[in-house]
C-alpha positions as CSV (number, residue, x, y, z in Angstrom):
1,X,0.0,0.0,0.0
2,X,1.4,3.5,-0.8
3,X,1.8,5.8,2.2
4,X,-0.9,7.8,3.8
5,X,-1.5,11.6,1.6
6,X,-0.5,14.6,3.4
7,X,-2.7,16.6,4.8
8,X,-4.2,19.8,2.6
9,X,-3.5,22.7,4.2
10,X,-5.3,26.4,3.6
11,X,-3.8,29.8,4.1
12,X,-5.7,33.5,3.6
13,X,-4.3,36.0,1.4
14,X,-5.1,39.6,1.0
15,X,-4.3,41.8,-1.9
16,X,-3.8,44.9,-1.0
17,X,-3.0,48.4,-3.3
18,X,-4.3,51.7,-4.8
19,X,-7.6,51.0,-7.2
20,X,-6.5,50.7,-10.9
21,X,-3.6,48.7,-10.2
22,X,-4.5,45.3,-11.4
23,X,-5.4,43.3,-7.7
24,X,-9.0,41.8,-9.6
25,X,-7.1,41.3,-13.1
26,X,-3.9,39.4,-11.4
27,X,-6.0,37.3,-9.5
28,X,-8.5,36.6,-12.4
29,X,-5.8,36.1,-14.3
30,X,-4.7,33.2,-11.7
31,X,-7.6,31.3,-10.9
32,X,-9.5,32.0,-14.0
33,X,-6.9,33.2,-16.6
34,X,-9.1,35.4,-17.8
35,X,-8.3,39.2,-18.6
36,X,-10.6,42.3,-19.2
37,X,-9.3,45.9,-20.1
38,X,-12.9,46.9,-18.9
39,X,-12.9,45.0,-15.6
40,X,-15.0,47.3,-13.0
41,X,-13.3,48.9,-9.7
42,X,-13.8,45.8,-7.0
43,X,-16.3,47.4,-3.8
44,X,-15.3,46.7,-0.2
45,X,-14.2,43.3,-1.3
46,X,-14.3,39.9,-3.4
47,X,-13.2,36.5,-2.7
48,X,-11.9,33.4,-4.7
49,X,-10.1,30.1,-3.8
50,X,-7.6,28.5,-5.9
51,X,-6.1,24.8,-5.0
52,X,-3.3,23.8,-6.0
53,X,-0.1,21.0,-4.7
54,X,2.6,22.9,-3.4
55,X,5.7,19.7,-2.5
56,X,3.2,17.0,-2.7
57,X,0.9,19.0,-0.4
58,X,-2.8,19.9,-1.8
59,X,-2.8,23.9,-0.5
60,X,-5.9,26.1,-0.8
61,X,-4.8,29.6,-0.8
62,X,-8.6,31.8,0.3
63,X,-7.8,35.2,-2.1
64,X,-9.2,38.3,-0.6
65,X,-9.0,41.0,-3.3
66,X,-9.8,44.2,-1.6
67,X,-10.7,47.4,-2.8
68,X,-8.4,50.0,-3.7
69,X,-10.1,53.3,-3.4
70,X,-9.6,55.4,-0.3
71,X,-13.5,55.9,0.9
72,X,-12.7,51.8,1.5
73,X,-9.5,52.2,3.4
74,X,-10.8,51.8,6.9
75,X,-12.5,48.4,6.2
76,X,-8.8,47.3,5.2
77,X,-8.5,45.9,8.7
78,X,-11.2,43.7,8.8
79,X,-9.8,41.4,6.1
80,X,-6.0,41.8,6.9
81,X,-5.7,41.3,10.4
82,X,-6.1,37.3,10.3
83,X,-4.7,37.2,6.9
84,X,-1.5,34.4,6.6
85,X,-0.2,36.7,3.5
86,X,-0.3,40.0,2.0
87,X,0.0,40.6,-1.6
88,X,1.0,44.2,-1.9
89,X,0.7,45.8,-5.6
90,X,1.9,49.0,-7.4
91,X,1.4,50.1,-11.2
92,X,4.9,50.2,-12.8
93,X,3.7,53.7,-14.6
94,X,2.6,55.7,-11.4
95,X,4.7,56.1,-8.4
96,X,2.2,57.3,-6.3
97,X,0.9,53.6,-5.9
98,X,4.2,52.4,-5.1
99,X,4.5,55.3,-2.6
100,X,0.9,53.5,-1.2
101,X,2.8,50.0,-1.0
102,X,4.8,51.4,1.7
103,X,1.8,52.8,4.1
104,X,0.2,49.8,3.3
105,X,3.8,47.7,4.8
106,X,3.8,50.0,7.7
107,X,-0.1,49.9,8.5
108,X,0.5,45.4,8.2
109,X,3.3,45.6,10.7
110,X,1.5,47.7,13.4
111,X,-2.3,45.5,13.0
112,X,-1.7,42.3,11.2
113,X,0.4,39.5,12.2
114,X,3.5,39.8,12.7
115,X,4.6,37.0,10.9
116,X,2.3,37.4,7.8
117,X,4.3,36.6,4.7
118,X,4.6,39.4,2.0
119,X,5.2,39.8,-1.6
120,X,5.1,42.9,-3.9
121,X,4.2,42.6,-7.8
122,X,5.1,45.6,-9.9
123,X,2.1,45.3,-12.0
124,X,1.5,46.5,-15.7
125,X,5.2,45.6,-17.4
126,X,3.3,45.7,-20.9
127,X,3.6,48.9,-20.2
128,X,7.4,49.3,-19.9
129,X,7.3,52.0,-22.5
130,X,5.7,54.6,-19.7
131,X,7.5,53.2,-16.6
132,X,8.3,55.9,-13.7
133,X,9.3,53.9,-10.9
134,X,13.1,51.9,-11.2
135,X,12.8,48.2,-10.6
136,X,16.1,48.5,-8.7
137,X,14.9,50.7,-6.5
138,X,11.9,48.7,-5.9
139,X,13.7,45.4,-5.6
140,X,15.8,47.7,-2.8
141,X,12.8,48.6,-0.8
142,X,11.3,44.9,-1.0
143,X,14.7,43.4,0.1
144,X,14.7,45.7,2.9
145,X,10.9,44.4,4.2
146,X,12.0,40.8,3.2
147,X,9.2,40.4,0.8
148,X,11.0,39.2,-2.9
149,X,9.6,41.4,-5.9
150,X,7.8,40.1,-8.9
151,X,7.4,41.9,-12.4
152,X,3.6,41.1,-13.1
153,X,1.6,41.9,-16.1
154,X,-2.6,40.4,-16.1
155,X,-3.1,41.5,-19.5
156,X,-0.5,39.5,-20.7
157,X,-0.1,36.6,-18.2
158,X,3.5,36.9,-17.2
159,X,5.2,36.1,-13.8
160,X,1.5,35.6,-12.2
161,X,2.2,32.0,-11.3
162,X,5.3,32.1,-10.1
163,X,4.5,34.9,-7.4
164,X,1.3,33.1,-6.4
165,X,3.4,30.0,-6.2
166,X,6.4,31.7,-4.0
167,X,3.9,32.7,-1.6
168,X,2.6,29.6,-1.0
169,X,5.6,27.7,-1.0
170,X,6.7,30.2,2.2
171,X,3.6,29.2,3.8
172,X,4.0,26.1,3.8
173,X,7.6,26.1,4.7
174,X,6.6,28.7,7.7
175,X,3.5,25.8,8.6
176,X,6.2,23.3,8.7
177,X,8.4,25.1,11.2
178,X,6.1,25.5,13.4
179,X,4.0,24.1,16.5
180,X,1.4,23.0,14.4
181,X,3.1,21.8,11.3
182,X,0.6,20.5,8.9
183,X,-2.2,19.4,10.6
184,X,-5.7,20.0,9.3
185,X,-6.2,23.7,9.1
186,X,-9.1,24.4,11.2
187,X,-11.3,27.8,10.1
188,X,-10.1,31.1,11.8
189,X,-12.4,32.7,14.1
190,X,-11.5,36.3,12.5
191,X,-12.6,35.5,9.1
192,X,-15.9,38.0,8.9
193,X,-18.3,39.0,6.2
194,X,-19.1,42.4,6.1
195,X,-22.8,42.7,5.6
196,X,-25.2,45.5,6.8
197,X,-27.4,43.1,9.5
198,X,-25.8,43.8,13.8
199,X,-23.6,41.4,15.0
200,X,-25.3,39.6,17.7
201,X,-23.7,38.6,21.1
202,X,-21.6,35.5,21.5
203,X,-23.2,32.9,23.9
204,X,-21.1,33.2,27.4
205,X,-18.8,30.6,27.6
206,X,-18.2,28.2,30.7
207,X,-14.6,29.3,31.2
208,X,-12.4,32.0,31.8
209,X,-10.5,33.7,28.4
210,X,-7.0,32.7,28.2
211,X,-4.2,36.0,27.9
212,X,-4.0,35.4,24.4
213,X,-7.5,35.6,23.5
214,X,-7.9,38.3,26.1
215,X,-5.2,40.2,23.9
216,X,-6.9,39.1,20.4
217,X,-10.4,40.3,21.9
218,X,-8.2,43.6,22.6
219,X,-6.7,44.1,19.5
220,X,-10.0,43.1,17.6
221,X,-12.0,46.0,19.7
222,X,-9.1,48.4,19.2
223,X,-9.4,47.9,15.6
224,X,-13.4,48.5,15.4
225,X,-13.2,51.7,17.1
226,X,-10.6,52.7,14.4
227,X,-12.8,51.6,11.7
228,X,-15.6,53.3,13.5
229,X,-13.9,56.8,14.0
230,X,-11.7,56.4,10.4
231,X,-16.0,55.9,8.7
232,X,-16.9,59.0,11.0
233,X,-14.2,61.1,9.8
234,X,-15.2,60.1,6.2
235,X,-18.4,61.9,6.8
236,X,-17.1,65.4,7.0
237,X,-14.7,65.1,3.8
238,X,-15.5,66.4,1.0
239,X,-14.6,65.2,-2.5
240,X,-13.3,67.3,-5.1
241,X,-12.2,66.2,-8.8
242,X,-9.5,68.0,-10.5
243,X,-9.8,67.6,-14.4
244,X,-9.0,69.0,-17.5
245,X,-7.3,68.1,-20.9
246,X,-3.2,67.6,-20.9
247,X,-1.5,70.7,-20.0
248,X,-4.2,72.6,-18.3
249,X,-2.3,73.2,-15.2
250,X,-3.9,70.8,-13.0
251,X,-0.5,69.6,-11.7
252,X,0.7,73.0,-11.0
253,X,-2.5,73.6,-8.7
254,X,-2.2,70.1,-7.1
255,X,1.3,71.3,-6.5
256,X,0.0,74.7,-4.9
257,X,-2.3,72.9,-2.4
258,X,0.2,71.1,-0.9
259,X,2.4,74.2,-0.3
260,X,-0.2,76.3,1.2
261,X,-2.8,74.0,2.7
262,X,-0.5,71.1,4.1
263,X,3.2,70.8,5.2
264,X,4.6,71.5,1.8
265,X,7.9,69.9,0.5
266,X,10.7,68.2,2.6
267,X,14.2,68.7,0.9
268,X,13.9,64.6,0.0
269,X,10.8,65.5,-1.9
270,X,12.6,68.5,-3.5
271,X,15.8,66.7,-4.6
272,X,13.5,64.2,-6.0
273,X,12.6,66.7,-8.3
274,X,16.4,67.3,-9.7
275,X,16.5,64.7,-12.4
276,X,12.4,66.0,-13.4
277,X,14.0,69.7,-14.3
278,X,16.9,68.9,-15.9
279,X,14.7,66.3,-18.3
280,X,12.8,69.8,-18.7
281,X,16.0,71.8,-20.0
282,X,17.1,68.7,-22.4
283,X,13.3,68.3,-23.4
284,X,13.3,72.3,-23.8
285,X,16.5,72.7,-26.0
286,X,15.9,69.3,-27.8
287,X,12.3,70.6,-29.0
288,X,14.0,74.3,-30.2
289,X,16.4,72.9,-31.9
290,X,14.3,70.1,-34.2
291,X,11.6,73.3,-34.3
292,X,14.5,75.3,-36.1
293,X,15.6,72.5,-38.3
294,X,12.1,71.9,-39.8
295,X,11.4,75.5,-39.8
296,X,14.3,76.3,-41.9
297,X,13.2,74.0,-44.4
298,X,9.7,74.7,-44.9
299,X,9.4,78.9,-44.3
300,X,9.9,81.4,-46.6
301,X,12.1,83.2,-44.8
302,X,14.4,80.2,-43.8
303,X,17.4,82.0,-43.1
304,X,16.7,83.1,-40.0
305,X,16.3,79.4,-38.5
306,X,19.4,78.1,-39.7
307,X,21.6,77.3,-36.9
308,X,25.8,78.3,-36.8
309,X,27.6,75.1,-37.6
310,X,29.0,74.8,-34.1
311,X,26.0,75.1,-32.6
312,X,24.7,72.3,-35.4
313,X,27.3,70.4,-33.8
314,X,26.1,71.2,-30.0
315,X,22.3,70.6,-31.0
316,X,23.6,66.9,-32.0
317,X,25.3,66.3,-29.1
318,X,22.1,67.4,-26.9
319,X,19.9,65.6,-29.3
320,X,21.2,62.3,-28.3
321,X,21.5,62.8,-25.1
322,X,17.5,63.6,-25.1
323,X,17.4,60.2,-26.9
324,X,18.8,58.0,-23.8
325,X,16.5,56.5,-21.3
326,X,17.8,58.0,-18.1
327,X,19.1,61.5,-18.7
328,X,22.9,62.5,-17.1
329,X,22.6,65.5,-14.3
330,X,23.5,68.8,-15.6
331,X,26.7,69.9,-15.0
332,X,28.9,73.3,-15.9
333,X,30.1,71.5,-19.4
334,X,27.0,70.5,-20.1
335,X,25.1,73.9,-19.0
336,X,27.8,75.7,-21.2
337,X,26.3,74.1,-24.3
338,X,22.6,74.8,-23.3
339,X,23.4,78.2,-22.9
340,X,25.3,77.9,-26.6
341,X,23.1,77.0,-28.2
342,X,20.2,78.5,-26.6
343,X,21.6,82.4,-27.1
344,X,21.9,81.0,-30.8
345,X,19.6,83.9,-33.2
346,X,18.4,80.9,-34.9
347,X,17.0,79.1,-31.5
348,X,15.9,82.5,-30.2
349,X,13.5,83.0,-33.4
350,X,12.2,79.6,-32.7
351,X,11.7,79.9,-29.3
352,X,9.7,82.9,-30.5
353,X,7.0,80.5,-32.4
354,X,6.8,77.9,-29.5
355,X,3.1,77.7,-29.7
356,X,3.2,75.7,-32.6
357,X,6.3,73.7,-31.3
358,X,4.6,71.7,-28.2
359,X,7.5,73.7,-25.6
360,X,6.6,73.7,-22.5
361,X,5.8,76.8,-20.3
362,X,8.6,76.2,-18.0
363,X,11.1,76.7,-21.4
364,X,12.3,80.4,-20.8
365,X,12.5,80.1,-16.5
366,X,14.7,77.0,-16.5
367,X,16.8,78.6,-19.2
368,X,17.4,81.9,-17.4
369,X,18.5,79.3,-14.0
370,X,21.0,76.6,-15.8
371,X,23.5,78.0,-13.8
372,X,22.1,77.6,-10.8
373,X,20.3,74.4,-11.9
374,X,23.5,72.8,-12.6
375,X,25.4,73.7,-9.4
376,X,26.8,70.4,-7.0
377,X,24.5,71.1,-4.5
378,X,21.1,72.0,-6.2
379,X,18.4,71.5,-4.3
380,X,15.2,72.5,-6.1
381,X,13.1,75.6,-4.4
382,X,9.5,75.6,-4.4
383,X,9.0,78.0,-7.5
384,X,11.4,74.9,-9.1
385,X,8.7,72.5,-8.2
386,X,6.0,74.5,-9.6
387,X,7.7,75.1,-13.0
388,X,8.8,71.4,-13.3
389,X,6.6,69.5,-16.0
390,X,5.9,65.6,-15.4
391,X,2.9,64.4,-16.9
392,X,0.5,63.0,-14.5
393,X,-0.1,59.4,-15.2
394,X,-2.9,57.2,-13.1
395,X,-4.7,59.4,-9.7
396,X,-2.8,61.2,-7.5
397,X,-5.0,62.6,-4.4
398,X,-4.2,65.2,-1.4
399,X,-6.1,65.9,1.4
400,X,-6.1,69.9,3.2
401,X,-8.2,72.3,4.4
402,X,-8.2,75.8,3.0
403,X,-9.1,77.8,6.3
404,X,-5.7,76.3,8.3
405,X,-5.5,74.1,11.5
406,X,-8.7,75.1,13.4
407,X,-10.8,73.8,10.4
408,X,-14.1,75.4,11.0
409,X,-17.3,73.5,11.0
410,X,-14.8,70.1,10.0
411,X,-14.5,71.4,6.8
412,X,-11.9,69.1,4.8
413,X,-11.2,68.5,1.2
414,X,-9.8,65.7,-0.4
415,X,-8.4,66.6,-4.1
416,X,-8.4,64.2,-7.1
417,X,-5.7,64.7,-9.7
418,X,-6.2,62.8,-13.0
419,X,-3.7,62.5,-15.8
420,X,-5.6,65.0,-18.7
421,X,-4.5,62.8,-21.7
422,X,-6.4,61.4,-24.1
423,X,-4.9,58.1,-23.0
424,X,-5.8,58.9,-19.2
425,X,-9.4,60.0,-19.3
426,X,-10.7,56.1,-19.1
427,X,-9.6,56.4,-15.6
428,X,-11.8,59.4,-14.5
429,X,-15.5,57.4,-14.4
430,X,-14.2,55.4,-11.7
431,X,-13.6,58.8,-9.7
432,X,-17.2,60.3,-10.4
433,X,-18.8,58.8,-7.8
434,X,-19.9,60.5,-4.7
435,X,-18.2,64.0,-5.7
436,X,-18.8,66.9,-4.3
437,X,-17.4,69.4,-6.2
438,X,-15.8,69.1,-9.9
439,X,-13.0,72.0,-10.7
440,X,-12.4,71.7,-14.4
441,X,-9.3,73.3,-15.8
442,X,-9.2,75.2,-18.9
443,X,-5.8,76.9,-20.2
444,X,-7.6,79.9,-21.8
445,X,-3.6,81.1,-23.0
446,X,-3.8,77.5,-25.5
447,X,-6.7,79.2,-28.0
448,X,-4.2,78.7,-31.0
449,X,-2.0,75.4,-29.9
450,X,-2.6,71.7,-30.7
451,X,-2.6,68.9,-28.7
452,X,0.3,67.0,-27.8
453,X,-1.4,64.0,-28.3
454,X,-3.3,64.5,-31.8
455,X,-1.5,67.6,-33.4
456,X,-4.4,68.2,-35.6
457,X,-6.8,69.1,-32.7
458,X,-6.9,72.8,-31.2
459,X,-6.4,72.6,-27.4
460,X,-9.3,75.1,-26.9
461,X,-11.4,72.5,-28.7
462,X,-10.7,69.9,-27.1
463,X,-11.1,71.6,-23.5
464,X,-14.3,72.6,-24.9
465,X,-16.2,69.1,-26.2
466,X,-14.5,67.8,-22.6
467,X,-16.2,70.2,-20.4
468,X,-19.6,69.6,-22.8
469,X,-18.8,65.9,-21.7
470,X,-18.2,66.2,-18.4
471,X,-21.5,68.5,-17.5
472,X,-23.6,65.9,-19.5
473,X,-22.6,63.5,-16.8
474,X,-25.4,62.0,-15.1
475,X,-23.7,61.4,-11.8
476,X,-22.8,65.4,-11.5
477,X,-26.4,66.0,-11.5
478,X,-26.4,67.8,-8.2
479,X,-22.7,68.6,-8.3
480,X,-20.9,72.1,-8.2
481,X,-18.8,73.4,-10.6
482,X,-15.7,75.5,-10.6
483,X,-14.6,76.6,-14.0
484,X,-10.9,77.7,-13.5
485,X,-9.7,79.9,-16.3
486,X,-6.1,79.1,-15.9
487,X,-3.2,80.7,-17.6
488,X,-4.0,84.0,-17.6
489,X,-0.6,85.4,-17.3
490,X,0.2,83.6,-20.6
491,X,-3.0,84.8,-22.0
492,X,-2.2,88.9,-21.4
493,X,1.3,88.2,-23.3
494,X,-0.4,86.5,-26.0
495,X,-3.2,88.2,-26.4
496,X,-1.6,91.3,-27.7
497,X,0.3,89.1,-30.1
498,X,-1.9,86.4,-31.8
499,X,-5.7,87.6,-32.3
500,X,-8.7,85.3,-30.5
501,X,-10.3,84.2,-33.7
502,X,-7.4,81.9,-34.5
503,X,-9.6,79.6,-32.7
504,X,-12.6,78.1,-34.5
505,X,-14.9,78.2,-31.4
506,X,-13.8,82.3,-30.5
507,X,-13.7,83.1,-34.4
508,X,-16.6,86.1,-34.3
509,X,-14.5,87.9,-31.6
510,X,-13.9,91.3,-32.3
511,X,-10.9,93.4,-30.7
512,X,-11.3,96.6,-29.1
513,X,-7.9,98.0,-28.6
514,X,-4.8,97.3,-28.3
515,X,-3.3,97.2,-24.4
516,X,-5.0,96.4,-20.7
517,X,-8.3,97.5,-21.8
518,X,-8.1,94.4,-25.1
519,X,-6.9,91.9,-22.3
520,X,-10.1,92.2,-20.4
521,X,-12.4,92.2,-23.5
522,X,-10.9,89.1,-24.6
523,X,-11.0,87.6,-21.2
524,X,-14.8,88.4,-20.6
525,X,-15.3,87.5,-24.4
526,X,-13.9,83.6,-23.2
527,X,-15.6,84.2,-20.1
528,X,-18.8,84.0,-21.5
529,X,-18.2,81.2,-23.9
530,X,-17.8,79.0,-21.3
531,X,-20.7,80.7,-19.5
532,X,-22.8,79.8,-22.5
533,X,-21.9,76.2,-22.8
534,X,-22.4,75.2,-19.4
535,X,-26.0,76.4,-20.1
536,X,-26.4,75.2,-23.2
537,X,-25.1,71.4,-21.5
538,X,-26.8,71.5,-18.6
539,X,-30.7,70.1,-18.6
540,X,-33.0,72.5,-16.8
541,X,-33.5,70.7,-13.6
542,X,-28.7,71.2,-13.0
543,X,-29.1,74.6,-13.9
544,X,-29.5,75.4,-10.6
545,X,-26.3,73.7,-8.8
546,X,-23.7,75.8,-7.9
547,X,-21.3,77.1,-11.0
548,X,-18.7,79.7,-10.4
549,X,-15.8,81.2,-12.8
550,X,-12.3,81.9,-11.3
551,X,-9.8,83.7,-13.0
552,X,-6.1,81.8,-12.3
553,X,-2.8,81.6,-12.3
554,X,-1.8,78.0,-11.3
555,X,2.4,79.7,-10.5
556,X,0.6,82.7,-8.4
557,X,0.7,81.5,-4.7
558,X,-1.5,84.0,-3.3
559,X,-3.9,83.9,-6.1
560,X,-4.2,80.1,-5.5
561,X,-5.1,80.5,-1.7
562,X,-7.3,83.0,-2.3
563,X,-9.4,81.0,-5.0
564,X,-10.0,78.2,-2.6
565,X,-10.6,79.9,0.0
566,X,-13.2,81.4,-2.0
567,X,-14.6,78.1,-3.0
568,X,-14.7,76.8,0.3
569,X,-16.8,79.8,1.4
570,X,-19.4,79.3,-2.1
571,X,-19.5,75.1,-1.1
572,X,-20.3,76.1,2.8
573,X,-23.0,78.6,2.0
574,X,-24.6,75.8,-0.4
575,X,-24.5,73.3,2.5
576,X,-26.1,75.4,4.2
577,X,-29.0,76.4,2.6
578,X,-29.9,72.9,1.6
């Protein structure tokens, strides 16, 4: 007769990470191996077992895949705490989720157990190509928690198996070490469904509670009343969505916030930003100098865009460099060459058409600093940060209030940031829900510039059909809007340059005069352009929610705090009268 089978053995394991990551496609992907690019954002929680032999020995692995959006946060507890493992994953192309895996590591060690196993998957590597976070750094951090790394992707099946397997491979290993080894796993006591029916009260039991349950019991209540006073909290924050098309200035208010309403930035989080501006200047002097190359071949006046032949040779040099993957710090040879070719006649007359060029409107700032940029022990200041250009990629979220520490009334805001690419705007729907307030974005200084994304569609336009879209919502029914009209110290340059009517949507405006007294006629001209749309595109019985224009300058601290601080005073007064 062969010998007796081992016992199976089960084990709980949570998945735990920012919403949009991927935690319901890997785990799809594992017990199903099925994938959907329109798989819907998980709610509080789902659950799925998957069997499998592990060494001979039949393991059931119990897969809790929570949810990742923050209004869900404080139920986290309640499916971690017993948990034998904890699956912790990030999105390869936004660092704010890996930033997330590391609160989530802190908040396991101080309320799970202390033993649980971890592992980290660095989700979505089909998407190499847009990658912010460095997989060495990663592998660091995860070295350093003693959980291994995996590179995952759902959508195309890689390394899912093998980080599933590894984790239960450890628990069985850490079952085998100890007390126990592998005798029949009996159910865990803190395994609950969360359901909307009172707990009733345990019978009373004959005997006296040992110290360890008296602890459990402890820890079990401890963590209730956090869940209780995290769901309370919850109840005085109020949700505001920040969106707009690409290059809007969303980032640059996001930015603002956190200098005036919260803590502002630590010189870790300002060095962090040394390798972001110098990608701006190479970006910057890479863009001028292809601009003057194609210029001088297709205008009639080419002359003036041809480029000295040393500063051909310069433009080459910098050219490849802009080609690499990770871009060398600047330094005083490498400044010198920036500042070369930049003073060239040729760039200079380039520089001068930029709005057909896609430069960025930290071009001229970071120029008139590369000496400063490129000294040894640059740390970036806070007007550094604010220039610096990094696309947003995924949702990044912040959480202040605009009248300081006494908070009056409990007022508190929590801001959503969403990338305003074409590419990026999928992920919005899964924010609508439950808002408060929306503040759309709209650089009024972009009437005659394409987009970066599709350079045969005017940015106005496009700002334009989004906001249509966006009031046409049927989830902002009841919402508030704040139309910020950003830009407008761009705007007064331009105005006086290139007329209104360039723009297909603004082409029956009619200057005044030339000066201060043009720039407010064109201003009140866009004004009410918007003012009409959001009438036109909003059905009789939304007319009535709370709209307000704000003129802005995302770089101007002081106009910043004063615009939300206004809007805090417009969403209290409608609380109050409903």
């Amino acid at each position: 007769m062969g010998s007796k089978p081992p016992h199976g053995v089960s084990f709980k394991l949570v998945l735990l990470g920012d919403g949009r990551v991927g935690k319901t496609s890997l785990v799809l992907r594992y017990v199903n191996d099925v994938f959907s690019d329109k798989q819907e954002a998980t709610v509080q929680a789902s659950y799925l077992t998957k069997r499998l032999v592990v060494e001979g020995v039949p393991v059931t692995l119990s897969i809790w895949d929570t949810a990742g959006q923050e209004k869900f946060h404080a139920l986290g507890p309640i499916y971690y705490r017993d948990a034998d493992a904890a699956l912790l994953v990030y999105d390869i192309t936004d660092n704010d989720t890996f930033l997330r895996v590391t609160k989530w590591v802190k908040e396991l060690k101080q309320m799970a157990n202390k033993d649980i196993v971890m592992a980290i998957a660095a989700n979505k590597s089909d998407l190499v190509r847009l990658k912010n976070i460095d997989t060495h750094d990663a592998a660091s951090y995860a070295e350093s928690i003693g959980a291994p790394l995996f590179v995952t992707s759902a959508k195309a099946g890689t390394g899912i198996d093998d980080i599933f397997s590894d984790i239960a491979r450890r628990l069985l290993e850490k079952r085998r070490n100890s007390s126990d080894g592998l005798s029949p796993a009996h159910p865990k006591k803190g395994i609950l469904i969360v359901n909307d029916e009172p707990e009733k009260e345990p019978p009373p039991r004959s005997h006296s509670l040992s110290e360890a349950e008296t602890a459990e019991n402890a820890k079990s209540a401890d963590i209730d009343r956090r869940i209780l006073q995290e769901t309370k909290a919850e109840q005085h924050i109020h949700k505001l969505l920040l969106l707009g098309a690409g290059e809007s200035g969303k980032s640059t208010i996001f930015k603002q916030i956190k200098l005036l309403f919260q803590t502002g930035f630590d010189e870790a989080e300002l060095r962090s930003y040394t390798s972001v501006i110098h990608a701006n200047v190479y970006q910057t002097i890479k863009i001028l100098y292809d601009g003057a190359k194609e210029l001088s071949q297709v205008e009639s006046d080419s002359s003036k865009y041809v480029i000295s032949p040393d500063n051909q040779e310069i433009g080459e040099k910098l050219s490849e460099i802009d080609g690499r993957l990770v871009y060398p710090l600047l330094n005083k040879e490498l400044v010198h060459d920036v500042k070369k070719l930049w003073q060239d006649p040729a760039i200079q007359e380039t520089y001068s058409r930029g709005s057909m060029l896609q430069l960025p409107d930290c071009a001229q700032y970071f120029m008139e600093n590369l000496d400063r940029l490129a000294e040894a022990d640059y740390v970036p200041t806070k007007e550094d940060v604010l220039y610096a250009r990094v696309r947003t990629n995924g949702v990044v979220q912040i959480q202040f209030s605009p009248v300081g520490e006494n908070k009056r009334g409990g007022e508190v805001y929590r801001l959503y940031d969403v990338g305003g690419q074409r590419n990026e705007r999928r992920k919005w729907i899964h924010l609508f829900e439950g808002v408060n307030a929306v503040i759309f974005c709209a650089a009024i200084s972009e009437y005659d510039q394409m987009l970066f994304e599709d350079e045969t569609k005017n940015r106005m336009m496009e700002t334009k059909e989004l906001f249509d879209w966006v009031l046409k919502q049927r989830c902002f029914e009841k919402t508030s809007f704040m139309l910020f009209l950003n830009k407008f110290d761009i705007f007064e340059r331009k105005i006086q340059k290139v007329p209104l009517s360039v723009c297909e949507w603004f082409k029956d405006y009619q200057p005044i005069a030339p000066g201060k007294q043009e720039v407010e006629h064109a201003y009140e001209f866009v004004k009410k352009k918007f003012e009409e749309l959001y009438f036109q595109s909003s059905k009789p019985d939304r007319v009535d929610r709370v709209f307000k224009i704000y003129r802005t300058t995302a770089l101007d601290q002081k106009l910043v705090k004063k615009t939300f601080k206004l809007i805090d005073e417009s969403m209290r007064r409608s609380r109050e009268g409903t």
